[in-house]
C-alpha positions as CSV (number, residue, x, y, z in Angstrom):
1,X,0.0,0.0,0.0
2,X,1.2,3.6,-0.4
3,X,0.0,6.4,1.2
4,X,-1.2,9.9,0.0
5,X,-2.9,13.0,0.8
6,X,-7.3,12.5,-0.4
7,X,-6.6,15.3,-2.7
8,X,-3.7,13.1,-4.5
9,X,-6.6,10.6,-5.7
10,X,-7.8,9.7,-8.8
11,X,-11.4,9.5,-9.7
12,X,-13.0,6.0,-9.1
13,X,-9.6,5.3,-6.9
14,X,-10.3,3.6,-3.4
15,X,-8.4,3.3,-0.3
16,X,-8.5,3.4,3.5
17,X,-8.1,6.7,5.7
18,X,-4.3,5.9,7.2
19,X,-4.3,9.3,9.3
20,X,-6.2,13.0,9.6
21,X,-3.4,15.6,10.4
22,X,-5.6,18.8,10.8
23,X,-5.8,19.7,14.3
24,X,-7.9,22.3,15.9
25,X,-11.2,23.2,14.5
26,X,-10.8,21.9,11.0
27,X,-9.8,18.4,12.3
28,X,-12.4,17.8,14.9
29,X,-14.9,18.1,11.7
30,X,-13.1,16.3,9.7
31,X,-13.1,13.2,12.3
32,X,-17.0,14.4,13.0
33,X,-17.5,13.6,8.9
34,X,-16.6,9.9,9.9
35,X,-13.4,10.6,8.3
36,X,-11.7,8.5,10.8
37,X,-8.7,6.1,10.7
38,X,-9.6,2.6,8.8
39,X,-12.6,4.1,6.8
40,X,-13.1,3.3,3.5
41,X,-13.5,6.2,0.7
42,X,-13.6,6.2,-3.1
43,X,-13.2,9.4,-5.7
44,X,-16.1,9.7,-7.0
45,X,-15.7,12.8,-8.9
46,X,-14.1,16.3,-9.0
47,X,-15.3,20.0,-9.8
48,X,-14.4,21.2,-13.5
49,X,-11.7,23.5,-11.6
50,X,-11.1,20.4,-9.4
51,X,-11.9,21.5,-6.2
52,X,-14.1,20.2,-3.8
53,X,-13.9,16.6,-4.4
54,X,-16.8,14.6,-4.2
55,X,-16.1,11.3,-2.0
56,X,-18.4,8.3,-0.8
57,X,-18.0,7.3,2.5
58,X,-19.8,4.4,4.5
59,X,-22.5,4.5,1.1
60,X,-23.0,8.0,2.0
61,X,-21.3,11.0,-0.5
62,X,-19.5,14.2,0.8
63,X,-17.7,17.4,-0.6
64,X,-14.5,18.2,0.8
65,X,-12.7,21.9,-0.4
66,X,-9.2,20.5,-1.6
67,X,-7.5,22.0,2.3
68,X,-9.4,20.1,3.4
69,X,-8.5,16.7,1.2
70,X,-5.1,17.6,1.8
71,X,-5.2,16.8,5.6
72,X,-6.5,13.2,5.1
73,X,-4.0,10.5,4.3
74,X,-5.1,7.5,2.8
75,X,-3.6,3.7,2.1
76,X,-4.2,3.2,-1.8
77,X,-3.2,-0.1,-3.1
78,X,-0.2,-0.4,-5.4
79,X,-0.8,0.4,-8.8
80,X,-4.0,2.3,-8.8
């Protein structure tokens, strides 16, 4: 597996959230989201100017403004 930052991954890509690194404000609702260690997300799509990006999460879909992508790391597989 190799890890990257949410805003890193390509549409229809999957993986599991590794690690949030926002703190504060910003990282309490992140982890509120259910963007928590050991969830599973896909890319579902991007914004034309590709930012938010649109995720699915536990069947349900979010938004997430590309600062905000950037603070989620994620375990992709190798090769994807």
């Amino acid at each position: 597996m190799t890890v990257v930052s949410m805003r890193a991954m390509l549409v229809g890509q999957k993986g599991a959230i590794a690690r949030v690194k926002g703190g504060g404000e910003l990282g309490v609702r992140i982890r509120e989201m259910g963007l928590v260690p050991g969830a599973d997300i896909e890319v579902v799509g991007r914004a034309p100017l590709k930012d938010p990006v649109h995720i699915k999460l536990y069947g349900n879909h979010l938004t997430l403004r590309n600062n905000e992508a950037d603070q989620i790391m994620v375990d992709v597989p190798e090769g994807e």
